[in-house]
C-alpha positions as CSV (number, residue, x, y, z in Angstrom):
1,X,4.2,-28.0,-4.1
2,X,7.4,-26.4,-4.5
3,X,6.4,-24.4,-7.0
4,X,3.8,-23.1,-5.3
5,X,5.6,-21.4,-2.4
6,X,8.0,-19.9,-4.8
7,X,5.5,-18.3,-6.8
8,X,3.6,-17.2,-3.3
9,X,6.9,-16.0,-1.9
10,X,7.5,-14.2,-5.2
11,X,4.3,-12.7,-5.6
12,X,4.1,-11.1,-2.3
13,X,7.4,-10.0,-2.5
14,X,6.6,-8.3,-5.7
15,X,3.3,-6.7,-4.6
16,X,5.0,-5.3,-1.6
17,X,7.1,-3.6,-3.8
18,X,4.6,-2.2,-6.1
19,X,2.2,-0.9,-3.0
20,X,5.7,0.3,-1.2
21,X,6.8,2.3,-4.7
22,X,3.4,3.6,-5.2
23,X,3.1,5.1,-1.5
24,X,6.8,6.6,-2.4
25,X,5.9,8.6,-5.1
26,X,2.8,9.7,-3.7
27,X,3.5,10.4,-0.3
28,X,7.4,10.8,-1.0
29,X,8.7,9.2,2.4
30,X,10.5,6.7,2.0
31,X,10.0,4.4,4.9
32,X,8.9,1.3,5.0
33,X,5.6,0.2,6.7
34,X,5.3,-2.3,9.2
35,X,2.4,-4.5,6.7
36,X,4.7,-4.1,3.7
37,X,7.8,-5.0,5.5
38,X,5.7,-8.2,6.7
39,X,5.1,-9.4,3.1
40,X,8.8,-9.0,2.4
41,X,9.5,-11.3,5.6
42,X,7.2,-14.1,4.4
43,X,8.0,-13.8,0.8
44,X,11.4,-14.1,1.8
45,X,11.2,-16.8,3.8
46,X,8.8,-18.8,1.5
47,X,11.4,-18.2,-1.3
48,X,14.1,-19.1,1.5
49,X,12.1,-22.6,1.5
50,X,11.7,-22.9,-2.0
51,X,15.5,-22.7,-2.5
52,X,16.1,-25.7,0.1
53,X,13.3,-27.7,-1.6
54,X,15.3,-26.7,-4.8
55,X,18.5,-27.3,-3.5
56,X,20.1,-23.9,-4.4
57,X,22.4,-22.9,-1.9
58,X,22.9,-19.5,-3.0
59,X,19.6,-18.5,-3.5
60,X,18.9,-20.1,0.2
61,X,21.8,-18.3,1.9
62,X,20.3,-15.0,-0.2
63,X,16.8,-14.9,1.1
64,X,17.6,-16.3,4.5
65,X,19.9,-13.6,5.2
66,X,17.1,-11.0,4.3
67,X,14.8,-12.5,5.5
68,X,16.9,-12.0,8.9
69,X,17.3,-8.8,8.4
70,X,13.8,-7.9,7.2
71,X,12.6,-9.7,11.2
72,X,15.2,-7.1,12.6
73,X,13.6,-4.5,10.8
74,X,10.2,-5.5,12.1
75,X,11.6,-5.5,15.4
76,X,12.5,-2.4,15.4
77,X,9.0,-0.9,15.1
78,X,8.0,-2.5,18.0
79,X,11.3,-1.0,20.0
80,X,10.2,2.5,18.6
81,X,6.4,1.7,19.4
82,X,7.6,0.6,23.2
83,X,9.7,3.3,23.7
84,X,7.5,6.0,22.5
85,X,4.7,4.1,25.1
86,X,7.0,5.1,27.7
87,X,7.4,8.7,27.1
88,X,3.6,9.0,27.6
């Protein structure tokens, strides 16, 4: 079972990167979306799992701590979304 949500965690991590480098090139922005940055947060916190299943502490404390920072990045598109609401 363990496995499993590693190699989910990992796979979604790695196809939001592959989707997130191919809109770089094309569109050169670099910016992350709000559906990419969602894959990284569950990737990240299905590795974050996997790790405690595992017992690796440093791989835990690693993907916990982005997968904290990957929700504050989410967050802040819905701060930008609320506050541009309000100028309308």
């Amino acid at each position: 079972m363990s496995l499993i949500i590693g190699a989910t965690g990992a796979a979604l991590l790695l196809i939001g990167w592959i989707i997130e480098t191919y809109y770089t090139i094309t569109a050169k922005k670099h910016e992350l979306g709000l559906h990419i940055s969602t894959m990284f947060f569950v990737g990240t916190v299905l590795l974050t799992v996997y790790s405690w299943m595992r017992g690796d502490p440093v791989f835990l404390f690693l993907n916990a701590a982005i997968a904290v920072f990957e929700f504050i990045y989410i967050g802040s598109f819905f701060v930008k979304r609320r506050r541009a609401a309000r100028h309308y």
